[in-house]
Backbone as XML, in Angstrom:
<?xml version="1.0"?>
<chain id="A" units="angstrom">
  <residue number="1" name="UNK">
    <atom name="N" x="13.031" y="5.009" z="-3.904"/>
    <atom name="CA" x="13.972" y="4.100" z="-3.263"/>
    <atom name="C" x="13.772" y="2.695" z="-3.822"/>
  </residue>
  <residue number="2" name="UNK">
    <atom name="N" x="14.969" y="1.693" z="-4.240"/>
    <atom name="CA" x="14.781" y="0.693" z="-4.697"/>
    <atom name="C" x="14.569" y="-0.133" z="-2.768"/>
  </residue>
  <residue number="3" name="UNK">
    <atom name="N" x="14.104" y="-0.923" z="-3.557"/>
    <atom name="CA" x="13.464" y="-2.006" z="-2.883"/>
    <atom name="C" x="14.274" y="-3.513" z="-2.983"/>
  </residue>
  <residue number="4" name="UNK">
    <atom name="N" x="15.294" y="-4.129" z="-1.780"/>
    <atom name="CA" x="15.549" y="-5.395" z="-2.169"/>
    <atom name="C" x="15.656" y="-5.995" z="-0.540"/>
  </residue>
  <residue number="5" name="UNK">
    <atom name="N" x="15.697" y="-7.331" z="-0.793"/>
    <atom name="CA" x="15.416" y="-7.930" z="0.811"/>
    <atom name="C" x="15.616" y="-9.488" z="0.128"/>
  </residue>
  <residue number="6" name="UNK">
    <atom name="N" x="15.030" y="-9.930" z="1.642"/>
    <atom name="CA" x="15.581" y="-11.626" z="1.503"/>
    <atom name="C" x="13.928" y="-12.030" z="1.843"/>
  </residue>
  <residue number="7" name="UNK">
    <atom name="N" x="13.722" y="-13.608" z="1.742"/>
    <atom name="CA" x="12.540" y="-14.062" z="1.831"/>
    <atom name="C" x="13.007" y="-16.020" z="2.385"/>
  </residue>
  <residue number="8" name="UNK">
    <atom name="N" x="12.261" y="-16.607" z="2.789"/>
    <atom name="CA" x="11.837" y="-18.032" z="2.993"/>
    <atom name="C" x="10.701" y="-18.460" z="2.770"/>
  </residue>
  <residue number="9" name="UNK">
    <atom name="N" x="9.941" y="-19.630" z="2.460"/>
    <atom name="CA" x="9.114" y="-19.772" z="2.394"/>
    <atom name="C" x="9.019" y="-21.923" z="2.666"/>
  </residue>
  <residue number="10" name="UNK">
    <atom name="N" x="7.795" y="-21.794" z="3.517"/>
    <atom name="CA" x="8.141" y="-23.434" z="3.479"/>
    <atom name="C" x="6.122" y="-23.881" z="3.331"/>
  </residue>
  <residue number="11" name="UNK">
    <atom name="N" x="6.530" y="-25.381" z="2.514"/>
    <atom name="CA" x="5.613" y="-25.465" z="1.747"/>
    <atom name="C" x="4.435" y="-26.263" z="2.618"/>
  </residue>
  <residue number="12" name="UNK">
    <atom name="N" x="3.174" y="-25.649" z="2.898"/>
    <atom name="CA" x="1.795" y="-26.715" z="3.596"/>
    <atom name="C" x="2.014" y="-27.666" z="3.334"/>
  </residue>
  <residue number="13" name="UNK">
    <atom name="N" x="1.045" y="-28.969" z="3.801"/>
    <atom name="CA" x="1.098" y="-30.329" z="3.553"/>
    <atom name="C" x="-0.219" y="-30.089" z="2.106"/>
  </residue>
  <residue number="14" name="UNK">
    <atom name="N" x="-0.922" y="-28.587" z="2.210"/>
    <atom name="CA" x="-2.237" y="-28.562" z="1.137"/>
    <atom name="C" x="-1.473" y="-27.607" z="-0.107"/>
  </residue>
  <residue number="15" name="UNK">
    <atom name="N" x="0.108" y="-27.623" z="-0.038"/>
    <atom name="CA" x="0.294" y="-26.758" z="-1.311"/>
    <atom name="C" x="0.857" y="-25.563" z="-1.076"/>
  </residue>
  <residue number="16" name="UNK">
    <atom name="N" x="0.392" y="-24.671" z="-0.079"/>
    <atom name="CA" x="0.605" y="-23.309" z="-0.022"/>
    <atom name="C" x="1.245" y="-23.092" z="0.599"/>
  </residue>
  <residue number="17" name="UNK">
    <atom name="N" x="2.038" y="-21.753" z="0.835"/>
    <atom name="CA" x="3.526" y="-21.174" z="1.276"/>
    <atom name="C" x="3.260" y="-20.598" z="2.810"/>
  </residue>
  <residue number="18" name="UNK">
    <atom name="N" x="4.247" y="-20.618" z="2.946"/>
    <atom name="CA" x="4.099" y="-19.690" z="4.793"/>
    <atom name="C" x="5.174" y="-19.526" z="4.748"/>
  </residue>
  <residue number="19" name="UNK">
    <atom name="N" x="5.454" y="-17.773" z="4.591"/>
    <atom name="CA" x="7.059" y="-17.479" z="4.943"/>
    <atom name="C" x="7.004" y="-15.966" z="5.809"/>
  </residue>
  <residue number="20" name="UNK">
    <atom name="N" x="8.244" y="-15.617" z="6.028"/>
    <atom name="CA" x="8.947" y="-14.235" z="5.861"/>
    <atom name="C" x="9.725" y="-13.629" z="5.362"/>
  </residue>
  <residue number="21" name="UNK">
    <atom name="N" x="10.078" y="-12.504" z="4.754"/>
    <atom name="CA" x="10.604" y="-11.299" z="4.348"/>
    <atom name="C" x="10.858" y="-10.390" z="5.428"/>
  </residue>
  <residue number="22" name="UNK">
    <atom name="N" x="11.929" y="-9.518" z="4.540"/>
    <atom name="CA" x="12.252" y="-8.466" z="5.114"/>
    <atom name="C" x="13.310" y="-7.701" z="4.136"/>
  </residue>
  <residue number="23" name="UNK">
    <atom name="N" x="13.220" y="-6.661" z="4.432"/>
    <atom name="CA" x="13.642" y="-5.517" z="3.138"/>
    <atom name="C" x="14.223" y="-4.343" z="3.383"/>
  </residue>
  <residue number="24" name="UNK">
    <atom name="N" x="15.039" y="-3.319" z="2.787"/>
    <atom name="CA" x="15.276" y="-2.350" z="3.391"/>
    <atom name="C" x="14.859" y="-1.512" z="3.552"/>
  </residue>
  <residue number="25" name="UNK">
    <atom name="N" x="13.363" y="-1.269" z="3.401"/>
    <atom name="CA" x="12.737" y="-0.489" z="4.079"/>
    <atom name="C" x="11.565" y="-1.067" z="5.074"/>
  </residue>
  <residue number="26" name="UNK">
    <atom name="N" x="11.908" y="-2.159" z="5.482"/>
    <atom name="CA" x="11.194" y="-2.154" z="6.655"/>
    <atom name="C" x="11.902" y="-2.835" z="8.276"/>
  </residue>
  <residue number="27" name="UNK">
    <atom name="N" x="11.583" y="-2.586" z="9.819"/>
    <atom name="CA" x="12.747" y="-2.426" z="10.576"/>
    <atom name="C" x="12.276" y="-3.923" z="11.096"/>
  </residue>
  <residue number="28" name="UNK">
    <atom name="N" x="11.122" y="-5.132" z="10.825"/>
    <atom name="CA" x="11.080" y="-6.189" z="11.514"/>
    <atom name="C" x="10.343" y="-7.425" z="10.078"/>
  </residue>
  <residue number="29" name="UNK">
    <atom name="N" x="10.570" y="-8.505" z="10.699"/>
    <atom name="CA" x="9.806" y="-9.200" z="9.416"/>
    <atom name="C" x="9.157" y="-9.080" z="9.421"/>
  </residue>
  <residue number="30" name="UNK">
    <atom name="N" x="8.571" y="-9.610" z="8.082"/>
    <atom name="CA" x="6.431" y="-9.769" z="7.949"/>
    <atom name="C" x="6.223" y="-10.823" z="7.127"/>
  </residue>
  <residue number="31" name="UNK">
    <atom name="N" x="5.326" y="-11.615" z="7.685"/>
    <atom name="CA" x="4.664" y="-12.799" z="7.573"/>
    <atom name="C" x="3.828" y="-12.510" z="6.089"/>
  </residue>
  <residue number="32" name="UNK">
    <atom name="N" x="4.352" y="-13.808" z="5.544"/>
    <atom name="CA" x="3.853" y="-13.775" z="3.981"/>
    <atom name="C" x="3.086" y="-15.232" z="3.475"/>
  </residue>
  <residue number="33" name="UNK">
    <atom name="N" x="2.141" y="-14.994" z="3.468"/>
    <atom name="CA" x="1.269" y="-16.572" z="2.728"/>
    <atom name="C" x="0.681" y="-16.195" z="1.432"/>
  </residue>
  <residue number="34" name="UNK">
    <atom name="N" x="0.838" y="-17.783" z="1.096"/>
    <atom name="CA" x="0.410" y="-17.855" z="-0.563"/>
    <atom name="C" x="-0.513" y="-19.029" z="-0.698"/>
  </residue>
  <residue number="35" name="UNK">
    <atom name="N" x="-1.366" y="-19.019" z="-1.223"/>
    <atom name="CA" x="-2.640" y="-20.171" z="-1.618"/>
    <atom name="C" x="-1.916" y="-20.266" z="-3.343"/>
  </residue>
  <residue number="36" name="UNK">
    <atom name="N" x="-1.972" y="-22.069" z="-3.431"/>
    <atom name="CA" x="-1.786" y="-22.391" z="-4.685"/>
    <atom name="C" x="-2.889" y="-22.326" z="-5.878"/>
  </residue>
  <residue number="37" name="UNK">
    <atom name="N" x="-2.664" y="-21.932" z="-6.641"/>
    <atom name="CA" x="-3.569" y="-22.095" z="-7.938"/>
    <atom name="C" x="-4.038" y="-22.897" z="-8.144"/>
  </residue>
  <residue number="38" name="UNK">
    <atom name="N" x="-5.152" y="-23.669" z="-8.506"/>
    <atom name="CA" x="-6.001" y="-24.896" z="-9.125"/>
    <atom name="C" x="-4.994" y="-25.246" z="-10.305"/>
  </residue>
  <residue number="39" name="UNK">
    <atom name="N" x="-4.844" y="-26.419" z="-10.454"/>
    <atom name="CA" x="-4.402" y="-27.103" z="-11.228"/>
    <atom name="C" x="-2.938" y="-27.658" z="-11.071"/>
  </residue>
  <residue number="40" name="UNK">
    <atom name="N" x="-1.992" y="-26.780" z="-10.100"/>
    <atom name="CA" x="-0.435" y="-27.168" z="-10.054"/>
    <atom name="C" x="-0.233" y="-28.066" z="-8.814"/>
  </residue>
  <residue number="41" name="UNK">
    <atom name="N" x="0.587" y="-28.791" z="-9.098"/>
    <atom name="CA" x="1.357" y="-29.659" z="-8.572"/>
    <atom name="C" x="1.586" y="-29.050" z="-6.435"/>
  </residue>
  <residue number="42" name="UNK">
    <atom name="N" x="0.767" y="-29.725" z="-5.560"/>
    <atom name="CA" x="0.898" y="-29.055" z="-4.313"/>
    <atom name="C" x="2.588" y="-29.456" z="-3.532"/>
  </residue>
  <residue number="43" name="UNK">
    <atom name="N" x="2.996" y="-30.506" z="-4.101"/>
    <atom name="CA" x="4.493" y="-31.352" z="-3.467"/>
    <atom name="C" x="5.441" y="-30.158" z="-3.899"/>
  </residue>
  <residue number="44" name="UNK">
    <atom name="N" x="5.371" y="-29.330" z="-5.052"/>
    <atom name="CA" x="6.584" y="-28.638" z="-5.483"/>
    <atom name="C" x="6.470" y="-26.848" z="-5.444"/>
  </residue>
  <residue number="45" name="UNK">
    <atom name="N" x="7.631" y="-26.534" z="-5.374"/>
    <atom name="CA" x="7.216" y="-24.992" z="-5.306"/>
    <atom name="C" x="7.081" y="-24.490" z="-6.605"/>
  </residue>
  <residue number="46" name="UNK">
    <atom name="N" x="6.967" y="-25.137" z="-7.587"/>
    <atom name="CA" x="7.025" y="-24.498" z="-9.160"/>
    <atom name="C" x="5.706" y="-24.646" z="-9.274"/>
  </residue>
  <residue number="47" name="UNK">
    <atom name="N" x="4.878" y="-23.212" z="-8.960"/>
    <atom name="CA" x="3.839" y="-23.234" z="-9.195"/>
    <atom name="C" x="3.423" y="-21.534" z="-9.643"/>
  </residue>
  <residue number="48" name="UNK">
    <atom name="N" x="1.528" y="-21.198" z="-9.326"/>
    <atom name="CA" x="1.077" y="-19.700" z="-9.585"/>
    <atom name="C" x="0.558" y="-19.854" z="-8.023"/>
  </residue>
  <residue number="49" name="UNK">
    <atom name="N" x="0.230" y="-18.871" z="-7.467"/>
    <atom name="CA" x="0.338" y="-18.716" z="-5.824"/>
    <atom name="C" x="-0.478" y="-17.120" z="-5.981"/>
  </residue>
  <residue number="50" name="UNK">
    <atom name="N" x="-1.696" y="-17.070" z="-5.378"/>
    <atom name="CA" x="-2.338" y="-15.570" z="-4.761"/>
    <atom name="C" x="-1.457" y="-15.184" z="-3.525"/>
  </residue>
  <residue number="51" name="UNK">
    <atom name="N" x="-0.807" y="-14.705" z="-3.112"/>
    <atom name="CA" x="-0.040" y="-14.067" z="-1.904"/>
    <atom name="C" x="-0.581" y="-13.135" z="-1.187"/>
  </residue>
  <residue number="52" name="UNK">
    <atom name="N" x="-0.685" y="-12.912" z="-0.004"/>
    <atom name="CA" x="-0.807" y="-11.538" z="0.921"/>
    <atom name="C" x="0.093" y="-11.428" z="1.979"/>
  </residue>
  <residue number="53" name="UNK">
    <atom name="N" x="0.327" y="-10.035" z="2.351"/>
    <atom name="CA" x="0.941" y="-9.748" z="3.398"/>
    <atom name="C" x="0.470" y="-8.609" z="4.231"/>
  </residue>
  <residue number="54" name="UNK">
    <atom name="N" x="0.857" y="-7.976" z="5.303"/>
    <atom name="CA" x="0.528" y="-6.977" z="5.741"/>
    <atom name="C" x="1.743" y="-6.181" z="6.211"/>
  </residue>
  <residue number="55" name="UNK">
    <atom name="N" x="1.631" y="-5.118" z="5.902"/>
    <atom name="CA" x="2.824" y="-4.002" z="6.427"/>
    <atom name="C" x="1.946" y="-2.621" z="7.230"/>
  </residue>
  <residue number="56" name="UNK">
    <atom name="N" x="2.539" y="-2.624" z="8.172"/>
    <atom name="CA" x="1.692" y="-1.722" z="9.400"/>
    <atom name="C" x="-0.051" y="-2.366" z="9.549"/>
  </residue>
  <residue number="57" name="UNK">
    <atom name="N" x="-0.820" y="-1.378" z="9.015"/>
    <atom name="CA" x="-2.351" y="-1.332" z="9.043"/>
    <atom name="C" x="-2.773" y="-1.760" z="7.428"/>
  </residue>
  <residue number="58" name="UNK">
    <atom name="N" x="-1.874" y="-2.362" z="6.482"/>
    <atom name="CA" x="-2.061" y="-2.154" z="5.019"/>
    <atom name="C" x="-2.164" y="-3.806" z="4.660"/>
  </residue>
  <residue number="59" name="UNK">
    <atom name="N" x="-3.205" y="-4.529" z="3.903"/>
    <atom name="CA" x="-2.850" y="-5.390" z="3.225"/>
    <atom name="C" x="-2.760" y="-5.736" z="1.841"/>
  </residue>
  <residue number="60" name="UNK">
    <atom name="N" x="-1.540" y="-6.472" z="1.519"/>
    <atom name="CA" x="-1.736" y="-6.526" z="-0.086"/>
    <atom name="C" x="-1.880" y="-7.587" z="-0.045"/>
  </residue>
  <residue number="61" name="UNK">
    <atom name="N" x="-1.703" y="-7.622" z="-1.264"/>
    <atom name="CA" x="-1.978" y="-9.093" z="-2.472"/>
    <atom name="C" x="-1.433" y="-8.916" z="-3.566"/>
  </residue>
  <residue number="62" name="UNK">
    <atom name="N" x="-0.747" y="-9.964" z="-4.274"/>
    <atom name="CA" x="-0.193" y="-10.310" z="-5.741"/>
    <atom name="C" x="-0.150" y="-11.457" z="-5.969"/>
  </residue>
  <residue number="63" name="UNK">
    <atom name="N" x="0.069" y="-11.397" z="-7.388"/>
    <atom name="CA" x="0.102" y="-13.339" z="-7.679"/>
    <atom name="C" x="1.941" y="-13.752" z="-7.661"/>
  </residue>
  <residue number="64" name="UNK">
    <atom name="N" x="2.275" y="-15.031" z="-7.392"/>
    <atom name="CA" x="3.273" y="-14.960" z="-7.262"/>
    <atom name="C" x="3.474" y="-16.657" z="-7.945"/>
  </residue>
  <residue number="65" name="UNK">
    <atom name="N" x="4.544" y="-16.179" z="-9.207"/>
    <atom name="CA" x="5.069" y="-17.270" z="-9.972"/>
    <atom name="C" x="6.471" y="-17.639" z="-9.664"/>
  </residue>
  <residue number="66" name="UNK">
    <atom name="N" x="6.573" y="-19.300" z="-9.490"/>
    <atom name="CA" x="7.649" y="-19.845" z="-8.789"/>
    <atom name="C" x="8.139" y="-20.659" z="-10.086"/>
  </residue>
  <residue number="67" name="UNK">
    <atom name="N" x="9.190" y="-20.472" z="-10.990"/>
    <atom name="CA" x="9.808" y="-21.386" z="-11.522"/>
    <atom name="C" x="11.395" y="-22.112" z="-11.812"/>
  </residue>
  <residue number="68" name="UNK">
    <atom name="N" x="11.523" y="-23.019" z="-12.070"/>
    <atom name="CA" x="12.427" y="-23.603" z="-12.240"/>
    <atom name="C" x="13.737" y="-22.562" z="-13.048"/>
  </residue>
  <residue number="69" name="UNK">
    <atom name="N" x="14.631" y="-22.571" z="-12.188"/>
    <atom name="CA" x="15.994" y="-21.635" z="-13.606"/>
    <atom name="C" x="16.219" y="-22.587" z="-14.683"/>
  </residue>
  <residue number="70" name="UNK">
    <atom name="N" x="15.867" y="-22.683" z="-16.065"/>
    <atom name="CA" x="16.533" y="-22.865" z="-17.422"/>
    <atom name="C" x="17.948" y="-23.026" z="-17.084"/>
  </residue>
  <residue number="71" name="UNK">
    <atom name="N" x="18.756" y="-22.187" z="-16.880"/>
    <atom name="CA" x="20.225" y="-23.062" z="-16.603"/>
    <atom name="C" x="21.163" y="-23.487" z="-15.318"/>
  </residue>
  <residue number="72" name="UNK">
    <atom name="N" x="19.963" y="-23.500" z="-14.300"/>
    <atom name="CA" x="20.649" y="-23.859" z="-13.393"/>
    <atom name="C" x="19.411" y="-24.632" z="-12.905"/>
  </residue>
  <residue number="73" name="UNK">
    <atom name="N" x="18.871" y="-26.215" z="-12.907"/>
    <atom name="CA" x="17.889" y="-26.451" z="-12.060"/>
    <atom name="C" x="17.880" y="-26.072" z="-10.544"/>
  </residue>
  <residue number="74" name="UNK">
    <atom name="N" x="18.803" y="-26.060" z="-10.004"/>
    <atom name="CA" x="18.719" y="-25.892" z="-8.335"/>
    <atom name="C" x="18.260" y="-24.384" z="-8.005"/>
  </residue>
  <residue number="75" name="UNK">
    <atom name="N" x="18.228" y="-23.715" z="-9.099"/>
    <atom name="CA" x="17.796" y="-22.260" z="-8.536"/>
    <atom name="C" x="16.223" y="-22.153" z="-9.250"/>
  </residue>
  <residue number="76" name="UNK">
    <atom name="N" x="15.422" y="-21.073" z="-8.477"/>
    <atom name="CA" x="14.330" y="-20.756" z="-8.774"/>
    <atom name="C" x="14.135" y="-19.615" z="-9.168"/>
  </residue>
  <residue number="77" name="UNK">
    <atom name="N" x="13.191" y="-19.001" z="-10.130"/>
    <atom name="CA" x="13.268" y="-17.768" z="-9.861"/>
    <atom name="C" x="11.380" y="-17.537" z="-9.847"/>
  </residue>
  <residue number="78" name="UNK">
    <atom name="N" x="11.670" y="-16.196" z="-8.865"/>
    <atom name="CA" x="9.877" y="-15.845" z="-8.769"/>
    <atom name="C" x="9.764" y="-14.357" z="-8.922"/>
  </residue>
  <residue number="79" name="UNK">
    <atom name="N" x="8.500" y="-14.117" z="-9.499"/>
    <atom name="CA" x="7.879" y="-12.561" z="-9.871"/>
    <atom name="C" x="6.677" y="-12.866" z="-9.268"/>
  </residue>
  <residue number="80" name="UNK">
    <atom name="N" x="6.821" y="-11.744" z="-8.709"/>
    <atom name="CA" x="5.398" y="-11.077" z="-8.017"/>
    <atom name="C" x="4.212" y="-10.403" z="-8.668"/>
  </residue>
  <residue number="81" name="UNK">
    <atom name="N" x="3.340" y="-10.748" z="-9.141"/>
    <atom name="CA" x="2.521" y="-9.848" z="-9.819"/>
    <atom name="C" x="1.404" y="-8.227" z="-9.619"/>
  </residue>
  <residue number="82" name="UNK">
    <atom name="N" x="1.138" y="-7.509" z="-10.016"/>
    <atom name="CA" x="0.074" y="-6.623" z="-9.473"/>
    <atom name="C" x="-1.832" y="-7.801" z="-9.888"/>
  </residue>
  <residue number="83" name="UNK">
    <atom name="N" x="-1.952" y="-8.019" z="-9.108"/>
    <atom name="CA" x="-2.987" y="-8.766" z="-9.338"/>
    <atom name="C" x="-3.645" y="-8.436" z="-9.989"/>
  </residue>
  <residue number="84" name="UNK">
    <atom name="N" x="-4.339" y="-6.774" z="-10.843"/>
    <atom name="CA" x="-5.061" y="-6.189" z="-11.468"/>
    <atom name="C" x="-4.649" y="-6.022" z="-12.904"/>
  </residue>
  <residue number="85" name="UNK">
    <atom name="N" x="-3.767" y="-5.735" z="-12.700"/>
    <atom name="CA" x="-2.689" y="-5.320" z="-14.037"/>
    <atom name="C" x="-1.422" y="-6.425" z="-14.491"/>
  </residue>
  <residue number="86" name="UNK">
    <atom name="N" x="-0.848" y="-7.121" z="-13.468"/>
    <atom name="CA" x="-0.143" y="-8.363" z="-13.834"/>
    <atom name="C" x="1.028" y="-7.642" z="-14.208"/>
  </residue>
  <residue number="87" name="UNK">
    <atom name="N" x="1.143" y="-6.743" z="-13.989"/>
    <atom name="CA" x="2.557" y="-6.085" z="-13.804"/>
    <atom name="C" x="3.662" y="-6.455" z="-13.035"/>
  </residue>
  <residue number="88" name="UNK">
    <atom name="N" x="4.772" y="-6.668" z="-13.552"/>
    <atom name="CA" x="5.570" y="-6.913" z="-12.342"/>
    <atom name="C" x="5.963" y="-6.358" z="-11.048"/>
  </residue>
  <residue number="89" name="UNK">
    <atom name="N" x="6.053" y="-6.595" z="-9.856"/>
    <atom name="CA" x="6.674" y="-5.689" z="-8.658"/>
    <atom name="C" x="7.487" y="-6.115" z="-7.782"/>
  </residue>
  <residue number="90" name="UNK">
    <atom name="N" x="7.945" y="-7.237" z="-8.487"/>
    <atom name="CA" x="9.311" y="-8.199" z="-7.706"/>
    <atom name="C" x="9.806" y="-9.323" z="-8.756"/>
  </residue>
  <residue number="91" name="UNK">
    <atom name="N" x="11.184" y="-8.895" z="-8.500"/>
    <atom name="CA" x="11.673" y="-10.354" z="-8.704"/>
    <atom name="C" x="12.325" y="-10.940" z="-8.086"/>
  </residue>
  <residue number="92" name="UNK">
    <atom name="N" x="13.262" y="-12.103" z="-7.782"/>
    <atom name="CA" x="13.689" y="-12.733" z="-6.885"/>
    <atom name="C" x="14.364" y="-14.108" z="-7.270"/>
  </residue>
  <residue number="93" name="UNK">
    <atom name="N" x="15.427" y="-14.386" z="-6.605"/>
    <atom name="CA" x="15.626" y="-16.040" z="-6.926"/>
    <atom name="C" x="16.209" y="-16.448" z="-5.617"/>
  </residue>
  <residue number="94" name="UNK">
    <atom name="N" x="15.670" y="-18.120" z="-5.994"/>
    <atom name="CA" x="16.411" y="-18.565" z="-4.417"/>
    <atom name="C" x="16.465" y="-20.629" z="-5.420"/>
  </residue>
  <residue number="95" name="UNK">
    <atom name="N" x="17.038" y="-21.047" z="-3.795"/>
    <atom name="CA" x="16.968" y="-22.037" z="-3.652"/>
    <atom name="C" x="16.939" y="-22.787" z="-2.587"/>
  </residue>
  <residue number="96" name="UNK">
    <atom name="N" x="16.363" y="-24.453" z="-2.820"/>
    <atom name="CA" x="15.838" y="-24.896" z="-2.193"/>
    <atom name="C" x="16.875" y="-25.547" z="-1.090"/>
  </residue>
  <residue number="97" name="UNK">
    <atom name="N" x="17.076" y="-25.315" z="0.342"/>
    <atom name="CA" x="17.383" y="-26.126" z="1.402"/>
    <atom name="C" x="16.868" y="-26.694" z="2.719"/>
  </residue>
  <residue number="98" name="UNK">
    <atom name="N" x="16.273" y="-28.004" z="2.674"/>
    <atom name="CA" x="15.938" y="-28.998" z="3.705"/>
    <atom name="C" x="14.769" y="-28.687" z="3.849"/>
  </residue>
  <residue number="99" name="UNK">
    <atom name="N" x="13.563" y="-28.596" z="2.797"/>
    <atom name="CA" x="12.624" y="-28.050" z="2.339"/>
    <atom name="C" x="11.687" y="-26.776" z="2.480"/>
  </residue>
  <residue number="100" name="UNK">
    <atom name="N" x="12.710" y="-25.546" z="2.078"/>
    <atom name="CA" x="12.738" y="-24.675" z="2.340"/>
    <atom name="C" x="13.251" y="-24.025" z="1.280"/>
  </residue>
  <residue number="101" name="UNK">
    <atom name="N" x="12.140" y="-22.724" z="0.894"/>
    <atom name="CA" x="12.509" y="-21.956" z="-0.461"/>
    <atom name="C" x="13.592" y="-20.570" z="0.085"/>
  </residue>
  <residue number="102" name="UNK">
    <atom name="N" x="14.847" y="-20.264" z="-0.196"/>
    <atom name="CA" x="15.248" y="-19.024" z="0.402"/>
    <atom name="C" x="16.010" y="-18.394" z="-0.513"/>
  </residue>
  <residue number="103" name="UNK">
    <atom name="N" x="15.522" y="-17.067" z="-0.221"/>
    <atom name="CA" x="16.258" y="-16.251" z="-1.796"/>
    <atom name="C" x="16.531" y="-14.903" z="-1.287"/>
  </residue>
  <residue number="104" name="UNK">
    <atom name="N" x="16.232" y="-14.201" z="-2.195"/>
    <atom name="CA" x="16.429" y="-12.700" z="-2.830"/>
    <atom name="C" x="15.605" y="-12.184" z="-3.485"/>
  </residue>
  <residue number="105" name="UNK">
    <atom name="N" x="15.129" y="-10.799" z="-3.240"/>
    <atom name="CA" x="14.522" y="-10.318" z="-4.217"/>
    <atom name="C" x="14.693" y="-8.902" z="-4.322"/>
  </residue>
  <residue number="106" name="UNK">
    <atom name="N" x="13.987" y="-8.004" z="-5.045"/>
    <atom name="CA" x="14.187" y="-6.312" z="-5.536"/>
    <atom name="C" x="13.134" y="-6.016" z="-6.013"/>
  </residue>
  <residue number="107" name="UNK">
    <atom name="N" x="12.642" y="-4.845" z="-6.226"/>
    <atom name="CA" x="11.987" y="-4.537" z="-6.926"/>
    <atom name="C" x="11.936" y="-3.977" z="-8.784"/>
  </residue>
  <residue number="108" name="UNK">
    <atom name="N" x="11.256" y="-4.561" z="-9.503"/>
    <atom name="CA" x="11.602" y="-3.873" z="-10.648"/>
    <atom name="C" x="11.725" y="-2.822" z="-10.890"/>
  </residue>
  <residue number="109" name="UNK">
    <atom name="N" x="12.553" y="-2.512" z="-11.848"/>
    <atom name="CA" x="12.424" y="-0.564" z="-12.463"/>
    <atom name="C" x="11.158" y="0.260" z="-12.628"/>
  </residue>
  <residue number="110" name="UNK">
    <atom name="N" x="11.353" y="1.192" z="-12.661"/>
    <atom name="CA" x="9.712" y="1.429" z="-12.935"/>
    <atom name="C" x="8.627" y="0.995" z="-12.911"/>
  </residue>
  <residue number="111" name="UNK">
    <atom name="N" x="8.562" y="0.512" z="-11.675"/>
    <atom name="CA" x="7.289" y="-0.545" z="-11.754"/>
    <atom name="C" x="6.863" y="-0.242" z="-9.946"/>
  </residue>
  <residue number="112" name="UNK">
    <atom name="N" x="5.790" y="0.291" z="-9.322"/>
    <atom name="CA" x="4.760" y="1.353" z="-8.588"/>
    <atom name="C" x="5.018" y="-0.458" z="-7.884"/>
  </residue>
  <residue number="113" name="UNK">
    <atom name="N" x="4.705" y="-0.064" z="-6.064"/>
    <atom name="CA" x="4.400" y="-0.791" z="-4.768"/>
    <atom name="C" x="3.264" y="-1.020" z="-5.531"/>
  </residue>
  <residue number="114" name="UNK">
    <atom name="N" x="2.838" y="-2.684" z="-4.990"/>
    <atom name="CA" x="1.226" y="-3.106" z="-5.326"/>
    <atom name="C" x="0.313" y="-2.023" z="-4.395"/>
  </residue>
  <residue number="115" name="UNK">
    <atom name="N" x="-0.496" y="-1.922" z="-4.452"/>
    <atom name="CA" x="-1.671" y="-1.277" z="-4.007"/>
    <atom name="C" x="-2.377" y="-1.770" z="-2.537"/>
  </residue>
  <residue number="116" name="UNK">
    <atom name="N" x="-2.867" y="-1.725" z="-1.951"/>
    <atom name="CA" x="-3.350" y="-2.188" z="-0.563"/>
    <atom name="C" x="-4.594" y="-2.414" z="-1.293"/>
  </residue>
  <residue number="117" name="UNK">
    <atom name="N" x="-5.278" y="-3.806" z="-0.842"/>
    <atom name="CA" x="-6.632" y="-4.891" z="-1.263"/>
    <atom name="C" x="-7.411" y="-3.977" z="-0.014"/>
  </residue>
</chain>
């Protein structure tokens, strides 16, 4: 089953994300945080981000890259990584309103649910 859903995310005063998702395969949201990477910019969402979430009794983790669209600045786009392998397992784009990241995302083709940490 493909995998696509919506997401928000709004940014700490220390950098890092606090949002929710939700997708079509699951029946309520789930709370999603991200810690920023050493070295990027904490004011902007164009950054590298460790992420976790939990679904039922399960938690994951991936890395999650936020960048600027090439031809559209107002849009973003982000991939989710397998933290082990750096594989992709999402992509997504959104944009920014009243400081607030909100998008879209799916899952890639052939490309396996991250793994539970």
């Amino acid at each position: 089953m493909s995998i696509y859903g919506t997401f928000y995310f709004t940014k700490t005063k220390s950098g890092n994300l606090l949002g929710e998702f939700i997708n079509n395969g699951l029946k309520n949201f789930i709370v999603e945080s991200a810690n920023i990477n050493e070295g990027f910019c904490k004011e902007k969402f164009e950054a590298e981000y460790t992420t976790n979430w939990l679904e039922d009794e399960n938690a994951f983790a991936s890395k999650l890259i936020i960048e600027r669209d090439i031809e559209n600045k107002k849009m973003f786009n982000l991939t989710w990584l397998d933290l082990k392998s750096e594989k992709p397992i999402f992509s997504g784009i959104g944009f920014k309103k009243k400081k607030i990241l909100i998008g879209k995302y799916s899952d890639q083709k052939n490309n396996d649910r991250p793994t539970a940490v």
